[in-house]
Backbone bond lengths (Angstrom), bond angles and torsions (degrees), N, CA, C in turn:
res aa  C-N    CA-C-N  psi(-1)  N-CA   C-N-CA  omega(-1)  CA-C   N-CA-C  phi
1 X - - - 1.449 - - 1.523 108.74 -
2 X 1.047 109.36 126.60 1.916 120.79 -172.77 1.715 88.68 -104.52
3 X 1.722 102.92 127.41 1.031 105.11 166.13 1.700 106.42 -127.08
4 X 1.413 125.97 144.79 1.053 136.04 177.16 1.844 120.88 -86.21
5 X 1.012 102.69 148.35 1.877 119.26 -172.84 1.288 109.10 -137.40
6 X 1.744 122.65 113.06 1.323 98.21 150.19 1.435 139.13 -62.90
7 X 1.837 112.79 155.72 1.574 93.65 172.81 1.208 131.70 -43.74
8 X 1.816 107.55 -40.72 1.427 98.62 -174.60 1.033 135.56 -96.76
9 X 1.639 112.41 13.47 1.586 137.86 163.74 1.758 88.68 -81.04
10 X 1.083 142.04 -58.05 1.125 138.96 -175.61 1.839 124.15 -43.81
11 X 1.346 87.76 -45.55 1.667 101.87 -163.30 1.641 85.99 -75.69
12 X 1.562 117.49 -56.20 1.292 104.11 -179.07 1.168 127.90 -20.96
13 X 1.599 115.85 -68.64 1.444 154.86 176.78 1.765 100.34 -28.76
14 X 1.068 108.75 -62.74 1.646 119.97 -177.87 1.073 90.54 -71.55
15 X 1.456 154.34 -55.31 1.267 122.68 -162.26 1.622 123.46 -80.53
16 X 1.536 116.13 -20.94 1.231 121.82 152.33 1.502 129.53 -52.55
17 X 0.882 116.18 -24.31 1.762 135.19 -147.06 2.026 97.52 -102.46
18 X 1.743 83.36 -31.53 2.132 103.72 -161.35 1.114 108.98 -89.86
19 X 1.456 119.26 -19.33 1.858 134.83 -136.33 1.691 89.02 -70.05
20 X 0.993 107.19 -48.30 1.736 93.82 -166.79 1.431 96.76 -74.70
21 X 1.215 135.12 -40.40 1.576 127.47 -152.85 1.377 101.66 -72.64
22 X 1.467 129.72 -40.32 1.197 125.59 178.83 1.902 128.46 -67.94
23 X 1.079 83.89 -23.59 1.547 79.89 176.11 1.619 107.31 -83.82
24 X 1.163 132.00 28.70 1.439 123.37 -173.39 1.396 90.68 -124.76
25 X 1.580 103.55 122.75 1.633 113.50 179.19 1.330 100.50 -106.66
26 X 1.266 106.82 142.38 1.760 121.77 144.84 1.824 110.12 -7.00
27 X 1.273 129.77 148.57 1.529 117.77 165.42 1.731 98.19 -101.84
28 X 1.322 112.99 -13.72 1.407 130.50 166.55 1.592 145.89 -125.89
29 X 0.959 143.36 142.38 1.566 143.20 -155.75 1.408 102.30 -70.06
30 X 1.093 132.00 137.18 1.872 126.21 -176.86 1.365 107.98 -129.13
31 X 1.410 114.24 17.30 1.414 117.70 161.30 1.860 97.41 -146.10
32 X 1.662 110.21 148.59 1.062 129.28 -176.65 1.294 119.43 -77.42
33 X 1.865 119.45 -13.86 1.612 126.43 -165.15 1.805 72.54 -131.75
34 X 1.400 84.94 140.88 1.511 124.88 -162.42 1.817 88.85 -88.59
35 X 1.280 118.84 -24.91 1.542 108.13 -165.50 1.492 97.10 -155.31
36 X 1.536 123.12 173.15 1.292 131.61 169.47 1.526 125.23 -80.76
37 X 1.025 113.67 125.69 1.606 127.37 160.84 1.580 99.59 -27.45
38 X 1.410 113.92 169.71 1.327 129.97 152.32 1.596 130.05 -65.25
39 X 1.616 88.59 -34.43 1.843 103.34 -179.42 1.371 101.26 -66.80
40 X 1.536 125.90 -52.28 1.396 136.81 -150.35 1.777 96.63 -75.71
41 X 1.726 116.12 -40.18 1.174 101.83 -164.56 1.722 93.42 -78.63
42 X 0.942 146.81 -39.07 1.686 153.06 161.25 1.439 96.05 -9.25
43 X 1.397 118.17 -66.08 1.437 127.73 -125.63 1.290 84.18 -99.53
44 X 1.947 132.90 -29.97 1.253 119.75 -165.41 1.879 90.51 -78.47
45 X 1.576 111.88 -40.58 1.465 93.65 -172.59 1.383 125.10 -78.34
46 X 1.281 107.60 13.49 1.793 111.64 -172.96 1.998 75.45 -103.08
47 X 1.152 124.11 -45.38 1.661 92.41 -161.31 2.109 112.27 -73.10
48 X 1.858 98.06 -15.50 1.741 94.97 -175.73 1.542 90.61 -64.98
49 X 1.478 119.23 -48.56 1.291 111.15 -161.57 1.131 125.77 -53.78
50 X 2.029 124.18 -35.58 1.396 127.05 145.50 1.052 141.81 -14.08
51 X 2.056 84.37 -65.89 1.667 98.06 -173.23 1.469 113.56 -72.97
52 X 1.401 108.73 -19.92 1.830 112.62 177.14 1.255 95.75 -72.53
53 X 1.478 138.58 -70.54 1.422 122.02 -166.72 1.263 109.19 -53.02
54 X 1.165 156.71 -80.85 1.193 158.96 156.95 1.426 115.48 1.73
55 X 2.162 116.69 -43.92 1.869 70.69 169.48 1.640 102.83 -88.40
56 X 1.094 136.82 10.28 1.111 132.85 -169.36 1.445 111.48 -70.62
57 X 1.711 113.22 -49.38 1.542 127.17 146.01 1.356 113.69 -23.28
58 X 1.234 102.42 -63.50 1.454 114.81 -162.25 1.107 116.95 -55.67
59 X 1.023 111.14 -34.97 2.068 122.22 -162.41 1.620 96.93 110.97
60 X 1.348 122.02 -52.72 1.612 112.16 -144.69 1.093 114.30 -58.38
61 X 1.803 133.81 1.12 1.322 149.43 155.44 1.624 126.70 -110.27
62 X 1.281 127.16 125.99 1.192 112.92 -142.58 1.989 88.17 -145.88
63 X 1.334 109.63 116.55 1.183 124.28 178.11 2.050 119.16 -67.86
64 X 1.060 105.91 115.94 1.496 112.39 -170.51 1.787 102.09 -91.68
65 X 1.446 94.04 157.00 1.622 92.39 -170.82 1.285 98.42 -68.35
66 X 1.318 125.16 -36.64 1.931 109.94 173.71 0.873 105.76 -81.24
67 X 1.510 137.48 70.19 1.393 124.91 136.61 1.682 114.43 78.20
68 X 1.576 107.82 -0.17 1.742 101.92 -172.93 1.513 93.85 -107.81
69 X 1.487 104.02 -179.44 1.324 106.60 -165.89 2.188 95.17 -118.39
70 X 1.239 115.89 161.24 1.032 119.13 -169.45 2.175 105.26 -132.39
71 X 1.428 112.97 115.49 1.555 94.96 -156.22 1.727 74.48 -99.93
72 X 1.586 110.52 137.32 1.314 119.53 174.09 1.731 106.74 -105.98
73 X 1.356 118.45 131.23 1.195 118.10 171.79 1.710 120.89 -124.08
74 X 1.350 119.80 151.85 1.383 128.14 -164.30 1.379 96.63 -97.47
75 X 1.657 121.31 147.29 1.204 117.08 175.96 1.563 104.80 -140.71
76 X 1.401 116.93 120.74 1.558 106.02 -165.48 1.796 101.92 -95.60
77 X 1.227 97.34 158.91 1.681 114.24 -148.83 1.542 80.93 -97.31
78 X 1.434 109.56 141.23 1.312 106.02 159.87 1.699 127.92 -113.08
């Protein structure tokens, strides 16, 4: 059974679900460079751009006639 989610029923969802985990910082720095290289920021936007085409391929992202995006997920029946 394929059930559908909007993104922004989705994003909500994660941020309700995250709310406590995110506000908990490090008590210490766990990397030595304060910011990203040029290579690293390249390489992070060449892999979102993947992973966006790919679910788009996939199905699990699904383009709405206004312009929003729709994340579809599979749910196996037991």
């Amino acid at each position: 059974m394929v059930s559908e989610i909007l993104l922004d029923d989705w994003i909500k969802d994660v941020k309700k679900r995250t709310s406590g985990i995110l506000s908990k910082r490090p008590k210490r720095p766990f990397r030595a460079v304060d910011s990203r290289s040029p290579e690293e920021s390249d390489a992070l936007a060449y892999s979102v751009m993947l992973t966006w085409n790919n679910a788009l391929e996939s199905g699990a992202l699904k383009e709405e006639q206004d312009g929003s995006y729709r994340i579809c997920t599979q749910k196996k029946m037991s």
